[in-house]
KOLLOSE-616479 format. One record per atom (N, C-alpha, C, O): residue in three letters; atom name; z, y, x; residue number from 1. Coordinates in pm, whole numbers, m for minus. Layout:
+------+------+--------+--------+--------+-----+
! rest ! atom !     zz !     yy !     xx !  nr !
+------+------+--------+--------+--------+-----+
!  ALA !   CA !      Z !      Y !      X ! NUM !
...
+------+------+--------+--------+--------+-----+
! end
This chain:
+------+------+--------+--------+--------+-----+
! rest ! atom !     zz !     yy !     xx !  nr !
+------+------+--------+--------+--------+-----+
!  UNK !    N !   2593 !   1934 !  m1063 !   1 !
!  UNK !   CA !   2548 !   1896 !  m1196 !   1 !
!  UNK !    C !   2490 !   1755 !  m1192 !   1 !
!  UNK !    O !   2430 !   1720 !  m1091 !   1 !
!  UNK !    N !   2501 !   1682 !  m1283 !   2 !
!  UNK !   CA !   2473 !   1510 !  m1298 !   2 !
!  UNK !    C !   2319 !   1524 !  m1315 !   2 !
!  UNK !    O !   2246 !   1622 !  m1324 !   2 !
!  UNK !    N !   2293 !   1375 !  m1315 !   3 !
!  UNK !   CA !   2106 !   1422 !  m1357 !   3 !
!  UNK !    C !   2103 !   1281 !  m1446 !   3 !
!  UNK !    O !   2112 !   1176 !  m1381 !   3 !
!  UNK !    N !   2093 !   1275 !  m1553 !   4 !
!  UNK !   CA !   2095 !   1136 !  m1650 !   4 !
!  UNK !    C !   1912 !   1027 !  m1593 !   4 !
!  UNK !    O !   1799 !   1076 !  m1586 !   4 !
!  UNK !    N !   1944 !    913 !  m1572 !   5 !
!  UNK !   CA !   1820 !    801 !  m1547 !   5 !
!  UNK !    C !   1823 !    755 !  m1704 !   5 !
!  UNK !    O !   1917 !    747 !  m1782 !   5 !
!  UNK !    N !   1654 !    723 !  m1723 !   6 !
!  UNK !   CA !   1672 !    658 !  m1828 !   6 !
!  UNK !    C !   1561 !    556 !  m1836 !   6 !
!  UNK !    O !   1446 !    593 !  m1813 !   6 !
!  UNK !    N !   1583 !    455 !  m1861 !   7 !
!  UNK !   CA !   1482 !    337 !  m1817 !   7 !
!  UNK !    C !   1483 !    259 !  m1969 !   7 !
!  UNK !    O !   1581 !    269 !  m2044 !   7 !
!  UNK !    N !   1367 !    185 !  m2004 !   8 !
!  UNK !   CA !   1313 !    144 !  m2180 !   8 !
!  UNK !    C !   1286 !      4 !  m2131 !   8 !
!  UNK !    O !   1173 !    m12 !  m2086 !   8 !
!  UNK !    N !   1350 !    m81 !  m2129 !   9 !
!  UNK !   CA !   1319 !   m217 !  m2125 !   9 !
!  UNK !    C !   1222 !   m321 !  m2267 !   9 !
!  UNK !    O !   1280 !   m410 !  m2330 !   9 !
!  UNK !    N !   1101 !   m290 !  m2288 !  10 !
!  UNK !   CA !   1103 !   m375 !  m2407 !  10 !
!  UNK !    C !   1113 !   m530 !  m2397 !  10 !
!  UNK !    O !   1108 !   m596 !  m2293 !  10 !
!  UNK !    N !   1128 !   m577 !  m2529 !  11 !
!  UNK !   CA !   1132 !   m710 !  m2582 !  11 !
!  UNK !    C !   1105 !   m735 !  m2723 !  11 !
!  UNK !    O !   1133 !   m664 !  m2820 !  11 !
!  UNK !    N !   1034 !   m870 !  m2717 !  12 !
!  UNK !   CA !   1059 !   m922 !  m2880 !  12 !
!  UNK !    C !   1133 !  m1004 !  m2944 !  12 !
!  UNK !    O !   1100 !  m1097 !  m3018 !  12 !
!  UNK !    N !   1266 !   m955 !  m2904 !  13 !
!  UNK !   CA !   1406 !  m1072 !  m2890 !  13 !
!  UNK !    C !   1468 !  m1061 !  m3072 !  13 !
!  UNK !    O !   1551 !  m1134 !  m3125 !  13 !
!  UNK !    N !   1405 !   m962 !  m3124 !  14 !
!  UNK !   CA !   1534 !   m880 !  m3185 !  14 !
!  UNK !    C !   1666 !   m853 !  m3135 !  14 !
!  UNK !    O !   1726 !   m888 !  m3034 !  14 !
!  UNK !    N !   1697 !   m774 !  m3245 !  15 !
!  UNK !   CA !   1872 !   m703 !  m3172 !  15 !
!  UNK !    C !   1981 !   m815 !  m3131 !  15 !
!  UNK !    O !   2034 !   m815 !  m3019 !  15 !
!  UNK !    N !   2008 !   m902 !  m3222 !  16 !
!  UNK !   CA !   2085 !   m993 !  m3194 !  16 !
!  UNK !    C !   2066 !  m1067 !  m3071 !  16 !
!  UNK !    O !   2146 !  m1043 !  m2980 !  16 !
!  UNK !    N !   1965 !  m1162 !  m3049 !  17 !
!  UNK !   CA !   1915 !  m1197 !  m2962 !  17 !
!  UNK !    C !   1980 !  m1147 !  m2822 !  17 !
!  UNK !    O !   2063 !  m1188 !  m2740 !  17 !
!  UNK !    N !   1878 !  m1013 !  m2847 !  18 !
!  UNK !   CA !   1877 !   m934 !  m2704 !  18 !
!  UNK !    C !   2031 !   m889 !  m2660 !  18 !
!  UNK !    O !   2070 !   m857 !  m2547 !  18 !
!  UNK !    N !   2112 !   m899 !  m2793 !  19 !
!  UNK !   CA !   2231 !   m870 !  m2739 !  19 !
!  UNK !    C !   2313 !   m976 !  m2681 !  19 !
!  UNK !    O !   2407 !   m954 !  m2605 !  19 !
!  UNK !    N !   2277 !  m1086 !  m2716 !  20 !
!  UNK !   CA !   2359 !  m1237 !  m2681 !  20 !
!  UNK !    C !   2277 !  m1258 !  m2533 !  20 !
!  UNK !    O !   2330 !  m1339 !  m2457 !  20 !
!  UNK !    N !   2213 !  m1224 !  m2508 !  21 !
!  UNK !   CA !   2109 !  m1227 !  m2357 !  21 !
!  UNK !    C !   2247 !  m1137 !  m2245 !  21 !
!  UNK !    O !   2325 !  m1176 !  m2159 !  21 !
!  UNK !    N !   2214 !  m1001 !  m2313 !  22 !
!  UNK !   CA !   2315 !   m897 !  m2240 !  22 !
!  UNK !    C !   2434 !   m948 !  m2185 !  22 !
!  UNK !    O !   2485 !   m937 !  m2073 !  22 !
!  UNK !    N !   2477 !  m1022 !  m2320 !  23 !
!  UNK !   CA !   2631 !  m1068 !  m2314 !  23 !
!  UNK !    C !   2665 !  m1148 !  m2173 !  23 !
!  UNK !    O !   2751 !  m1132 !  m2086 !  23 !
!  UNK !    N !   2539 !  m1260 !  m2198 !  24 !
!  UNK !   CA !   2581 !  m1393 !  m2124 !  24 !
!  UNK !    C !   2496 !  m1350 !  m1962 !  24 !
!  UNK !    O !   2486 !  m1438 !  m1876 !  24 !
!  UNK !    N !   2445 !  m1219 !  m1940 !  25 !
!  UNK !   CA !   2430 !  m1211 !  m1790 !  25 !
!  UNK !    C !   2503 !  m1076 !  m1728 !  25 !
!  UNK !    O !   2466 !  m1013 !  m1629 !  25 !
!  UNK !    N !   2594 !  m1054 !  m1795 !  26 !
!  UNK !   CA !   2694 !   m911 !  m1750 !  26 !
!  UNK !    C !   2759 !   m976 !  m1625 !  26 !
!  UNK !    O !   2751 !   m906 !  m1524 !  26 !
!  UNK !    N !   2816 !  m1085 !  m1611 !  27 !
!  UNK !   CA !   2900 !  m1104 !  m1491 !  27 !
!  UNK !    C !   2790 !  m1114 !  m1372 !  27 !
!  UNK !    O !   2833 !  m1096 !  m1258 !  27 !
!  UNK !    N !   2638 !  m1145 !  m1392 !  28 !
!  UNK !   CA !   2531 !  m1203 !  m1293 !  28 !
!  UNK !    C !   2490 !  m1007 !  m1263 !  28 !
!  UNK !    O !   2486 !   m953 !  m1153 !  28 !
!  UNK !    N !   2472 !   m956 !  m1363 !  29 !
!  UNK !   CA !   2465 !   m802 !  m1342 !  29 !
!  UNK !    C !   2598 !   m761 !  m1256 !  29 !
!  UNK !    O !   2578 !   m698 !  m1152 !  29 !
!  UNK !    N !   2684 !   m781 !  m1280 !  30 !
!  UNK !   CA !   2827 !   m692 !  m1227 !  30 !
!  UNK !    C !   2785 !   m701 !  m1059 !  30 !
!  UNK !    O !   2782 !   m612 !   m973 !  30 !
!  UNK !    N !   2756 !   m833 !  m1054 !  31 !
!  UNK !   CA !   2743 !   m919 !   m899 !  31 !
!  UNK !    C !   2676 !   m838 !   m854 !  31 !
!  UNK !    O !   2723 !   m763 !   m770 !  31 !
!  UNK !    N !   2537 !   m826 !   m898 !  32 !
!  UNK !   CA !   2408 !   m748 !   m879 !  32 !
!  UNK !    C !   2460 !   m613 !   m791 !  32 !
!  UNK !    O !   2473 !   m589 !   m671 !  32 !
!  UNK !    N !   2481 !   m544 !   m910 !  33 !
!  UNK !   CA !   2566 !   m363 !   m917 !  33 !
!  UNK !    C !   2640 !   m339 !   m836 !  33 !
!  UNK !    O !   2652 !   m224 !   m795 !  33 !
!  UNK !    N !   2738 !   m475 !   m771 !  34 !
!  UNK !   CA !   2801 !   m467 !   m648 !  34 !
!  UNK !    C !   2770 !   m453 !   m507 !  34 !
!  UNK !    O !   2822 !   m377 !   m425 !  34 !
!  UNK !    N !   2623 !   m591 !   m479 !  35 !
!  UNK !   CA !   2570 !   m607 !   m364 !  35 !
!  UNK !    C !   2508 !   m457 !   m376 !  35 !
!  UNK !    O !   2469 !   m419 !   m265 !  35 !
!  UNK !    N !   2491 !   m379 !   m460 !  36 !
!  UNK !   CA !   2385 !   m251 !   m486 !  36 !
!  UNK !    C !   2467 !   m139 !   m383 !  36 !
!  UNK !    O !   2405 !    m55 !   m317 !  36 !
!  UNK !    N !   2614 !   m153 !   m382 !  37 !
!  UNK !   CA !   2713 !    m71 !   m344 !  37 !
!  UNK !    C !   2801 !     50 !   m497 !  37 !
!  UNK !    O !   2834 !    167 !   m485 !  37 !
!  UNK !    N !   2809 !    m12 !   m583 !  38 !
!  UNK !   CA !   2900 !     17 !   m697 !  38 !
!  UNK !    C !   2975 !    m70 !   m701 !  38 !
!  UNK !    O !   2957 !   m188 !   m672 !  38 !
!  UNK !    N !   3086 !     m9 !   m744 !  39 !
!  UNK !   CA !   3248 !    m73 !   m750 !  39 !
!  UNK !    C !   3349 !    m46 !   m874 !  39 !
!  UNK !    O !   3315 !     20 !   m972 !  39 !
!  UNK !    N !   3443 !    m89 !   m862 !  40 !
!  UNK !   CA !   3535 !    m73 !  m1007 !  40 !
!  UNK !    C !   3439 !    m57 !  m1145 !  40 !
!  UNK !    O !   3447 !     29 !  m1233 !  40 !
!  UNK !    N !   3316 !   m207 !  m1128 !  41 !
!  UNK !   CA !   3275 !   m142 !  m1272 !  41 !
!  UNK !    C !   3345 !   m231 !  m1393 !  41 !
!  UNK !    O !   3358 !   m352 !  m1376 !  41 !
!  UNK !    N !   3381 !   m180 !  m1491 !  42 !
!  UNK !   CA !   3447 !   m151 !  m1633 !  42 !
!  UNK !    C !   3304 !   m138 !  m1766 !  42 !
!  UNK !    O !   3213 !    m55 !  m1769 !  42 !
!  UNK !    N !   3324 !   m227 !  m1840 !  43 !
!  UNK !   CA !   3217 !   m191 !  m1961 !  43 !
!  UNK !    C !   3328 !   m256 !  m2108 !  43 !
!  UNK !    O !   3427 !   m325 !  m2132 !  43 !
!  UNK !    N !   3231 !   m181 !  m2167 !  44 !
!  UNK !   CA !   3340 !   m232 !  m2331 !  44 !
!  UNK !    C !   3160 !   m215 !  m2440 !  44 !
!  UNK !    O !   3064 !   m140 !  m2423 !  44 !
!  UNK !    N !   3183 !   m305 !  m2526 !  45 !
!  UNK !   CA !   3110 !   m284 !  m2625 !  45 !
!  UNK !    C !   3137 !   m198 !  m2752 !  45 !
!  UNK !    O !   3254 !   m189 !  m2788 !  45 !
!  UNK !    N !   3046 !   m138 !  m2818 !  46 !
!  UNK !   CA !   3057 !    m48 !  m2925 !  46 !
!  UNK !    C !   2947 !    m96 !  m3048 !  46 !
!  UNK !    O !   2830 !    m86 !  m3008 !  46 !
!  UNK !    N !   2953 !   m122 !  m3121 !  47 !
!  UNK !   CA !   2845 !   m179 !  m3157 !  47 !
!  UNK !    C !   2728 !   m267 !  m3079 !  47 !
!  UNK !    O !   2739 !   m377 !  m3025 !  47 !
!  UNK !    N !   2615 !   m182 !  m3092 !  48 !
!  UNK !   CA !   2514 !   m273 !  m3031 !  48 !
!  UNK !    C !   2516 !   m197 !  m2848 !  48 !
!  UNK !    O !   2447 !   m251 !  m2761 !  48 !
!  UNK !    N !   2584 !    m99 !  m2822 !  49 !
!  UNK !   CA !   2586 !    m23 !  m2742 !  49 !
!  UNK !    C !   2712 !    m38 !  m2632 !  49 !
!  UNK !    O !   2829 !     m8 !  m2657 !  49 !
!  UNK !    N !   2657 !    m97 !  m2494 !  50 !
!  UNK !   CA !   2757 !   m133 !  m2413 !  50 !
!  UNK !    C !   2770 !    m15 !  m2251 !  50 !
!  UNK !    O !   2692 !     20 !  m2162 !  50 !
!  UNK !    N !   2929 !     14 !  m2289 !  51 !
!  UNK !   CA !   2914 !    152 !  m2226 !  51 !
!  UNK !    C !   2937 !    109 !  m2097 !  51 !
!  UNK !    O !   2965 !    m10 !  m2103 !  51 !
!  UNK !    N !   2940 !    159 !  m1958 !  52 !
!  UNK !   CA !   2996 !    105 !  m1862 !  52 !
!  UNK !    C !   3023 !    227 !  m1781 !  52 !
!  UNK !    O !   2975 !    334 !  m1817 !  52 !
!  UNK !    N !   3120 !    216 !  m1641 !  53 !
!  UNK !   CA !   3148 !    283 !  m1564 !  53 !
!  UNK !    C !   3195 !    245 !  m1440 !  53 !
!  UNK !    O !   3290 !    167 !  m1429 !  53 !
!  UNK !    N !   3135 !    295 !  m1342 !  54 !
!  UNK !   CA !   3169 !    258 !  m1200 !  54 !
!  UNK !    C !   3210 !    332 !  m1098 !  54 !
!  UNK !    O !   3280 !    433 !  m1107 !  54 !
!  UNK !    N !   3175 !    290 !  m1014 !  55 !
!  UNK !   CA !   3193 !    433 !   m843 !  55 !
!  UNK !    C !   3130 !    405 !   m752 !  55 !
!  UNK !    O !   3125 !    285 !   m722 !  55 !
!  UNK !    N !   3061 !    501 !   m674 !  56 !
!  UNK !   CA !   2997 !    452 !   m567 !  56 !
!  UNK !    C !   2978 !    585 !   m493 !  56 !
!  UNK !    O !   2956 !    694 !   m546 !  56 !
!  UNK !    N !   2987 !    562 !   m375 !  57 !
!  UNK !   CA !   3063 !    701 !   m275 !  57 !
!  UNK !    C !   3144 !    733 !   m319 !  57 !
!  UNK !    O !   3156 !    849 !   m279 !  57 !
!  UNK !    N !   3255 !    700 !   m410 !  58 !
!  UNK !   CA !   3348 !    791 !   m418 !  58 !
!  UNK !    C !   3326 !    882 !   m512 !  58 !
!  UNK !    O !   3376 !    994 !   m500 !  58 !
!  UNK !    N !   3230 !    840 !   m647 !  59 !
!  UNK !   CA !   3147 !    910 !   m758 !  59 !
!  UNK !    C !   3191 !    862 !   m851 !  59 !
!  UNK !    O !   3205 !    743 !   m823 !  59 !
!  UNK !    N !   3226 !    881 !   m957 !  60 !
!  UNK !   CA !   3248 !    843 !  m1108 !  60 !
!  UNK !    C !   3066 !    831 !  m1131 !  60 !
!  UNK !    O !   2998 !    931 !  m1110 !  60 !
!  UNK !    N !   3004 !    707 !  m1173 !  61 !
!  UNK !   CA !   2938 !    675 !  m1261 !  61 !
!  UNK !    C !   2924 !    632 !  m1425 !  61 !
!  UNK !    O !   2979 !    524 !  m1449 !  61 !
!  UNK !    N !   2883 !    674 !  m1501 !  62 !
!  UNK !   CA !   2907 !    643 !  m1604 !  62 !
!  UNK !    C !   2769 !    588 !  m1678 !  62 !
!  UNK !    O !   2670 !    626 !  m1617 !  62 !
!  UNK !    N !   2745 !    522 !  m1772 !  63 !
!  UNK !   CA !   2591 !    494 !  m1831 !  63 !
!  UNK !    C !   2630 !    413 !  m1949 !  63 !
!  UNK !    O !   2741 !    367 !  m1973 !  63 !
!  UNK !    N !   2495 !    401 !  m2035 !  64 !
!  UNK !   CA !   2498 !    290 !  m2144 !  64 !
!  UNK !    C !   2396 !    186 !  m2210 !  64 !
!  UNK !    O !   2311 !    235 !  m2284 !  64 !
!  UNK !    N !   2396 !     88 !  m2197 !  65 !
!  UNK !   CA !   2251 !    m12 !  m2270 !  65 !
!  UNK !    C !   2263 !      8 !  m2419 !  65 !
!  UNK !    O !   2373 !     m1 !  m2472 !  65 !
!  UNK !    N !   2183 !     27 !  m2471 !  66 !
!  UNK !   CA !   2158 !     20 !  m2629 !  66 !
!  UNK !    C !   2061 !    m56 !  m2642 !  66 !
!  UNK !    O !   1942 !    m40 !  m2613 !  66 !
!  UNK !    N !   2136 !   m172 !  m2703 !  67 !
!  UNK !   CA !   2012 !   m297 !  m2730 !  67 !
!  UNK !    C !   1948 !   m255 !  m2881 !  67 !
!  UNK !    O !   2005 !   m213 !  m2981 !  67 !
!  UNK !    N !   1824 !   m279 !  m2859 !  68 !
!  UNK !   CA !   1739 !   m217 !  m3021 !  68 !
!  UNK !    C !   1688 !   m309 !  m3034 !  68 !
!  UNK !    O !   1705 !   m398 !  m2951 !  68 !
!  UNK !    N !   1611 !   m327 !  m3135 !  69 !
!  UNK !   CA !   1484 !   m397 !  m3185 !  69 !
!  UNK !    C !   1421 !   m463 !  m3109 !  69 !
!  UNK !    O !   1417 !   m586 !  m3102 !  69 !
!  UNK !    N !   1366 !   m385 !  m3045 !  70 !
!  UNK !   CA !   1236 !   m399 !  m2983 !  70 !
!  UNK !    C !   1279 !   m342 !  m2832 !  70 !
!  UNK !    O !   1171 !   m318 !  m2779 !  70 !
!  UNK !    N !   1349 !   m321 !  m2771 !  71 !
!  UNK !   CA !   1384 !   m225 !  m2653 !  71 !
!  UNK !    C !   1518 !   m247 !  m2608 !  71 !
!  UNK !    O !   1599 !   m281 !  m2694 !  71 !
!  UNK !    N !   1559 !   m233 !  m2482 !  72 !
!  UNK !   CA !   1681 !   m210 !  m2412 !  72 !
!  UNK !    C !   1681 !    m93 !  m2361 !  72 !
!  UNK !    O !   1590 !    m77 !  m2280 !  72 !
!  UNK !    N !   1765 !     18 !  m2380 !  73 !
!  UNK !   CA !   1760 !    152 !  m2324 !  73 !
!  UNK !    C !   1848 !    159 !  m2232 !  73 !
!  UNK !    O !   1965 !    128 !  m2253 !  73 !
!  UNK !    N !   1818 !    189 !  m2150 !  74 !
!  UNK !   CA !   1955 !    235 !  m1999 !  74 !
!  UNK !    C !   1959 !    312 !  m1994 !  74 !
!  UNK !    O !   1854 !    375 !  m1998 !  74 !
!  UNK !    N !   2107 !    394 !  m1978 !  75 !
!  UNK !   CA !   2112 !    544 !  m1960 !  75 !
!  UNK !    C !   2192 !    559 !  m1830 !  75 !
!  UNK !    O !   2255 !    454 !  m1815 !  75 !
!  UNK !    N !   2208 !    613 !  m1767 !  76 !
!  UNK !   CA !   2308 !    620 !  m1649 !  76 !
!  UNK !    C !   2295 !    747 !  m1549 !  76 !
!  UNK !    O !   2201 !    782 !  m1478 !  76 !
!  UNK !    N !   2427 !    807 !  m1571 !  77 !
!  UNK !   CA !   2473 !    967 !  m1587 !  77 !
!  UNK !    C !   2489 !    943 !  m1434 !  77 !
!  UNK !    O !   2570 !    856 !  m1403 !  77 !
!  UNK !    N !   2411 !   1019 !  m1314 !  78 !
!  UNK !   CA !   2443 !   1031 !  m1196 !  78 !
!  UNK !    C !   2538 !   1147 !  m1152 !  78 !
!  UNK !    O !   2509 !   1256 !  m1202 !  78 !
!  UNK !    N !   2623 !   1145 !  m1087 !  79 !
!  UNK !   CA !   2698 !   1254 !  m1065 !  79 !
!  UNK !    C !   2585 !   1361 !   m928 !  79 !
!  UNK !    O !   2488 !   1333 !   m856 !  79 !
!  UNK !    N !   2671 !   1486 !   m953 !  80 !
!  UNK !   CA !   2575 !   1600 !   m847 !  80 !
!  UNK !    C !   2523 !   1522 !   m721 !  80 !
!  UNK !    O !   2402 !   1526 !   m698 !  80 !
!  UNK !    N !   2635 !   1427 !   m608 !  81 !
!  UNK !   CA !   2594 !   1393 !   m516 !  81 !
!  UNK !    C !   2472 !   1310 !   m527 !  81 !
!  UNK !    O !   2368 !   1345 !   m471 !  81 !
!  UNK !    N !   2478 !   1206 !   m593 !  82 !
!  UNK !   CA !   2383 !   1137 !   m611 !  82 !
!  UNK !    C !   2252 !   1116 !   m717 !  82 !
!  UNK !    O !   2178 !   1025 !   m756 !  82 !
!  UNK !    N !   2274 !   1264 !   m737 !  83 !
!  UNK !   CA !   2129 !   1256 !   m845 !  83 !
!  UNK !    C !   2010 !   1264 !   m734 !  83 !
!  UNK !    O !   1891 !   1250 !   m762 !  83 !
!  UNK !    N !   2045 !   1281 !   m647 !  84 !
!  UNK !   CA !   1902 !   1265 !   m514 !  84 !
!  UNK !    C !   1843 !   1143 !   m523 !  84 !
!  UNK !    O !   1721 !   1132 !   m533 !  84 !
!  UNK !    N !   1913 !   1056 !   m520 !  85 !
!  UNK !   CA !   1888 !    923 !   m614 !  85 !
!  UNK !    C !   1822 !    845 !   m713 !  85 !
!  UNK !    O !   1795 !    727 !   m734 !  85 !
!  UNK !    N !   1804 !    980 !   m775 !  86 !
!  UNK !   CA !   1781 !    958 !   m956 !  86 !
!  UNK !    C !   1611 !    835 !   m936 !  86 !
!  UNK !    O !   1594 !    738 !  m1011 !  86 !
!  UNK !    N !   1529 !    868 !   m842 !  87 !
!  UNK !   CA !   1365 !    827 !   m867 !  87 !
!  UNK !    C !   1408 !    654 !   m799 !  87 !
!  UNK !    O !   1337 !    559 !   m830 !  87 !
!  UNK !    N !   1548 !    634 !   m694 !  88 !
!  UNK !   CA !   1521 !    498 !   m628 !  88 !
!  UNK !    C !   1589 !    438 !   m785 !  88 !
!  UNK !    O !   1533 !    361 !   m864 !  88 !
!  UNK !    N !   1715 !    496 !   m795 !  89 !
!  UNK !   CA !   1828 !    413 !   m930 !  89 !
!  UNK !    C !   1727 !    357 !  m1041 !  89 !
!  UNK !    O !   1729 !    243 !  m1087 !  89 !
!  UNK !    N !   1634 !    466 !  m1075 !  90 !
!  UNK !   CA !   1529 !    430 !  m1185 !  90 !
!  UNK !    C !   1422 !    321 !  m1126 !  90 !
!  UNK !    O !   1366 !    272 !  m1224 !  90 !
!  UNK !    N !   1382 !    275 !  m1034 !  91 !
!  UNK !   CA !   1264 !    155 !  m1043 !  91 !
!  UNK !    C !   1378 !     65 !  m1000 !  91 !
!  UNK !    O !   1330 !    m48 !   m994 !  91 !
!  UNK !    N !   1515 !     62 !   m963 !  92 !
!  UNK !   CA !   1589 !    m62 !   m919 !  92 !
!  UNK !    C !   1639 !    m96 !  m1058 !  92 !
!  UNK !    O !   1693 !   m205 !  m1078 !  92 !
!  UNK !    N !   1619 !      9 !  m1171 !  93 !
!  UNK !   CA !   1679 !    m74 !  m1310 !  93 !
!  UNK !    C !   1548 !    m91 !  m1384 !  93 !
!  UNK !    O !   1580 !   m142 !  m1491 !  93 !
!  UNK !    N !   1431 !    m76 !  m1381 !  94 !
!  UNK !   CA !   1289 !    m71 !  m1394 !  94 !
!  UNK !    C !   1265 !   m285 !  m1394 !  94 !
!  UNK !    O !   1226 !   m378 !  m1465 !  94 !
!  UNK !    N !   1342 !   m247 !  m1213 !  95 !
!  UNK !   CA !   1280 !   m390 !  m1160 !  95 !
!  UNK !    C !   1384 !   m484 !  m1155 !  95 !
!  UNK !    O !   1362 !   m591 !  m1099 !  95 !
!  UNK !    N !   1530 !   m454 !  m1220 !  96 !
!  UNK !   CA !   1651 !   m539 !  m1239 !  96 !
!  UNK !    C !   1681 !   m564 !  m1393 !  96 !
!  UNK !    O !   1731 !   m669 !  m1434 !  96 !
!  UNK !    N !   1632 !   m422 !  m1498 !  97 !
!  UNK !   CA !   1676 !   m466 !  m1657 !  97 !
!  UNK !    C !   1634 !   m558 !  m1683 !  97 !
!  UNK !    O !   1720 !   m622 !  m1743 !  97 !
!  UNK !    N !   1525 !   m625 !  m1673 !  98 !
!  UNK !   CA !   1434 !   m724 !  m1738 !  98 !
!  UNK !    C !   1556 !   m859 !  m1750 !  98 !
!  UNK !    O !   1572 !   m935 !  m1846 !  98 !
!  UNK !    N !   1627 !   m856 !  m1625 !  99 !
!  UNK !   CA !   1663 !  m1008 !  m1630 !  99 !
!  UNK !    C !   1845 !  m1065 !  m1677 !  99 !
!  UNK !    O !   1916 !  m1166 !  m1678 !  99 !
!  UNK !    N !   1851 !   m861 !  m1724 ! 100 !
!  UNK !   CA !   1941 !   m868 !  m1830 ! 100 !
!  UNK !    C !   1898 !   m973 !  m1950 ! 100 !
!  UNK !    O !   1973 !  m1070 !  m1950 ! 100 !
!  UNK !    N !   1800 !   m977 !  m2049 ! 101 !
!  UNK !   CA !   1733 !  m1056 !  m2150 ! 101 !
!  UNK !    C !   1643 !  m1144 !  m2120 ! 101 !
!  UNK !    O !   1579 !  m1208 !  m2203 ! 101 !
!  UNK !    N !   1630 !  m1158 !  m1962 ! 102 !
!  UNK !   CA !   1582 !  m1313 !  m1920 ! 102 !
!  UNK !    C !   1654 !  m1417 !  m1983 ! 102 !
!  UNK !    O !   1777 !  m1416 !  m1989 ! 102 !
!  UNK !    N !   1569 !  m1522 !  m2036 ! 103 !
!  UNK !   CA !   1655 !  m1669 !  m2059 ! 103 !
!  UNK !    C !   1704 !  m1759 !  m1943 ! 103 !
!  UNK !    O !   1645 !  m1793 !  m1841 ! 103 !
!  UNK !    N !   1850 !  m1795 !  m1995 ! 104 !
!  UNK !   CA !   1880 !  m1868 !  m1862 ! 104 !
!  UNK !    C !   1872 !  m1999 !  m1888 ! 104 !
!  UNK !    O !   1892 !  m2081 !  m1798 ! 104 !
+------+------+--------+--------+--------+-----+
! end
């Protein structure tokens, strides 16, 4: 059974903003998510909501940012093996979301 992480990034960017932040550090994130040991990751936008999916061990990962108002929400669906995981994945996106909506 999966175990969902969920991490609340705030800001006072507004939505737009915070979403043009997202936009322009996805490839500096991808990099990130890689040295992390995730692979084949894939994201598409939906509105304000950018879905993504990866692998790591040999796991389908799946998750999503929902840029808000006031907040960046991370969601990210661990599969059975690696929900053991769930407490390190959560302070490494704790101590990595922020610089999603860092200015560059």
């Amino acid at each position: 059974m999966g175990r969902p992480v969920t991490v609340t990034i705030p800001h006072q960017l507004g939505r737009q903003e915070a979403r043009k932040r997202v936009e322009a550090s996805l490839d500096q994130f991808k990099v990130q998510l890689g040295g992390a040991g995730l692979g084949n990751i894939q994201h598409a936008w939906t509105d304000d909501q950018l879905g993504f999916r990866a692998k790591a061990l040999g796991q389908n990962i799946t998750g999503r940012i929902d840029v808000r108002d006031s907040d960046l929400q991370i969601e990210v669906e661990l599969p059975g093996l690696l929900a053991g995981f769930a407490e390190k994945v959560a302070a490494k996106l704790k101590q990595q979301g922020p610089l999603l909506i860092d200015k560059k």
